[in-house]
N, C-alpha and C positions, 0 to 999 in steps of 0.2 A: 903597470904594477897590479898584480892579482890580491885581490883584498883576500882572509883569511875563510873569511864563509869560502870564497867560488875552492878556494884550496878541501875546502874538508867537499863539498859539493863534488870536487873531480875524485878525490879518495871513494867516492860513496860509488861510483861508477867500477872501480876497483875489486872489491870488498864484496862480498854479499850481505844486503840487508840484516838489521837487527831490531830487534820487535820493538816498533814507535819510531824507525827510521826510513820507513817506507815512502812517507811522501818528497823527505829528501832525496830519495836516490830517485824517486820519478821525477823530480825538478831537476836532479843532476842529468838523470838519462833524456830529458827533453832538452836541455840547454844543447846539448852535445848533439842532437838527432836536429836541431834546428838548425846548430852550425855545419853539419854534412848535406841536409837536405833544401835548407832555404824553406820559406815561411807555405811556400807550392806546395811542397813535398811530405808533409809534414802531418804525420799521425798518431793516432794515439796505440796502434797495433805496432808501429817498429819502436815506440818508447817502450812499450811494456818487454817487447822482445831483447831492445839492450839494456832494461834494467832485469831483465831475469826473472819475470813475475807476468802472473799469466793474462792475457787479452783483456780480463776486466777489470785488475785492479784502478787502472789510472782514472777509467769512470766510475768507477766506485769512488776516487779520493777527487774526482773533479767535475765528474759529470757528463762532460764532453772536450770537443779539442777548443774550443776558445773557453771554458773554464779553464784546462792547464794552459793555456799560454798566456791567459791573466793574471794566475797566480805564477807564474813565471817570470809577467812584466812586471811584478810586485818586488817580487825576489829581486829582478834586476834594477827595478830605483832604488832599493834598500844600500844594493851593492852599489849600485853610483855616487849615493850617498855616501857612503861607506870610501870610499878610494877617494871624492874631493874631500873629504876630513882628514883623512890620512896625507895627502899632499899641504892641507892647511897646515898640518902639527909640522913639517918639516920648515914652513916658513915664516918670516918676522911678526911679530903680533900687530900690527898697524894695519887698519882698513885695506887700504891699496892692496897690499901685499897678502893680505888673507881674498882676498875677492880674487888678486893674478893666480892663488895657489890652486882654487877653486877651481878656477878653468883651466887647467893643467891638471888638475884631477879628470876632470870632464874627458880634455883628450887622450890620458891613462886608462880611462876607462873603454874608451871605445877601441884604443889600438889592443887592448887585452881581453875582447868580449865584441867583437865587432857582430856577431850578428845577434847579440842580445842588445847592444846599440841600438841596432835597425829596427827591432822588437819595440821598442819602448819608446822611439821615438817616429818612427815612420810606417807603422804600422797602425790596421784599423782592426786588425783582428781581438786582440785582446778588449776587455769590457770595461771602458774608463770611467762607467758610474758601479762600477764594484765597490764596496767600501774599501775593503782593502787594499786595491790599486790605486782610489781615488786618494787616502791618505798619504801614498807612500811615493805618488807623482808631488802631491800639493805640498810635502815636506820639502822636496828638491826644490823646488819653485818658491816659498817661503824662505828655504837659505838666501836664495840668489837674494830675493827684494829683501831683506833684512841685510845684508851685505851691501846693498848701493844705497841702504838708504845711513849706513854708516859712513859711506862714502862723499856722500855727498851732501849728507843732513838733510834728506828732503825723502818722502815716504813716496814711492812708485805708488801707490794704491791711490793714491791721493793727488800727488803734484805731475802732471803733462811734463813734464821737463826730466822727472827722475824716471818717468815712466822711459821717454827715451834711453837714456841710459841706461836703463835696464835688455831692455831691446835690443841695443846695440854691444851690449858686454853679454849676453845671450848668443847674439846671433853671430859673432867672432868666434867665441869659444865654440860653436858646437858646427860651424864651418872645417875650423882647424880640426877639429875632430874627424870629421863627416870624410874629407879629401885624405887625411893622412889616413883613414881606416881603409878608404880606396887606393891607396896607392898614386895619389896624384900632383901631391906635393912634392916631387921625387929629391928636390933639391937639399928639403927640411928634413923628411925620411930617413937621405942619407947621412947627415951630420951623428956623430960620437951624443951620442943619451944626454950629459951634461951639458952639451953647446945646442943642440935642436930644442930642452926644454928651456935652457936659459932664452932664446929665439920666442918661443913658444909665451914666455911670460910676458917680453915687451910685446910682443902683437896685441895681446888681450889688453896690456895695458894702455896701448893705445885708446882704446872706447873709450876712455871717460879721462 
C-alpha cells in the first residue's frame, strides 16, 4: 500500500517543479534514483539531472549526498509511519490487533518502497543524530513500545520481560518484511493479497 505523500512524491517526478516544491521533487527524484541505482550508485548530479534542475540545486537544499539521503531516510520513517497507521485504521481497536495491523503496515511498506526499506533500516549512510531523522526514527520506535506496552501492561523501557517482547514483535515483523521485499518467501509472495496478509498477521501475532 503506497501511502498519499509517496503518491504526490512520484506526481512531482512527473510534473515540473512549482516555486516552494523543489525540495519535494529532489526527494521524489532521489527516492527513484536510489531505487535504479542502489545506495553504490548514487548521486547528487543524476538526482538533479532527473529532477530537471541544475547540478547545484540539491546542495544547495542539502548540502551534500548523506544530507539528502538523510532527509530522505526522514521522509521514509514519516512514510512508514504513515502506511502502519493506515493498516491500524483498517483493523479492530484492541491491543493485539492494532500492534498485528502495525506490522503488516511495516511489511506494506517495505514491499511498496523496498529500497527506501533498505535506506532506513540497513543502511549507515544517512545521519542518525540529525534532529530531524533522529525524531522521526524514535517516533516509529515509540509506536512499537507504546503498543506492547498496551499489550502486555508492562513498559519495555523499564520491565526485561516487555523489553523481550518488543524485540521479538520487532524482529518478526521486519524479517517478514525484509524476505518478502527479497523475494524469498516465494510460498507467502505467491498467495491472493487477502490470504498472505491474513498469514502475515498470525505470524507477527505469534510473538507475544
Amino acid at each position: 500500500m503506497k501511502s498519499s505523500v509517496h503518491n504526490d512524491m512520484s506526481a512531482s517526478l512527473r510534473t515540473p517543479y512549482h516555486h516552494g516544491d523543489l525540495r519535494a521533487a529532489l526527494l521524489a527524484a532521489a527516492e527513484a534514483e536510489l531505487a535504479r541505482t542502489g545506495i553504490e550508485g548514487f548521486s547528487l548530479r543524476a538526482v538533479a539531472k532527473r529532477a530537471g534542475v541544475s547540478h547545484a540545486a540539491p546542495a544547495h537544499h542539502f548540502g551534500d549526498v548523506k544530507g539528502l539521503l538523510t532527509a530522505l531516510a526522514a521522509e521514509g520513517f514519516r512514510r512508514f509511519l504513515a502506511t502502519q497507521k493506515a493498516a491500524m485504521a483498517e483493523a479492530p481497536a484492541d491491543p493485539k490487533s492494532q500492534l498485528q495491523a502495525a506490522g503488516l503496515g511495516y511489511v506494506r511498506f517495505a514491499a511498496a518502497s523496498p529500497a527506501l526499506f533498505r535506506l532506513i533500516f540497513s543502511s549507515d549512510r544517512p545521519d542518525f543524530d540529525n534532529p530531524e531523522l533522529s525524531v522521526a526514527s524514535s517516533d516509529s520506535y515509540e509506536m512499537l513500545r507504546q503498543q506492547v506496552m498496551e499489550v502486555t501492561g508492562r513498559d519495555p523501557a523499564t520491565d526485561p520481560e516487555a523489553l523481550i517482547d518488543l524485540q521479538g514483535t520487532w524482529a518478526i515483523a521486519h524479517g517478514l518484511a525484509d524476505l518478502l521485499a527479497a523475494g524469498r518467501l516465494k510460498t507467502l509472495s505467491a498467495l491472493p493479497v487477502a490470504e498472505r496478509e491474513a498469514q502475515i498477521l498470525r505470524i507477527i501475532g505469534r510473538a507475544l
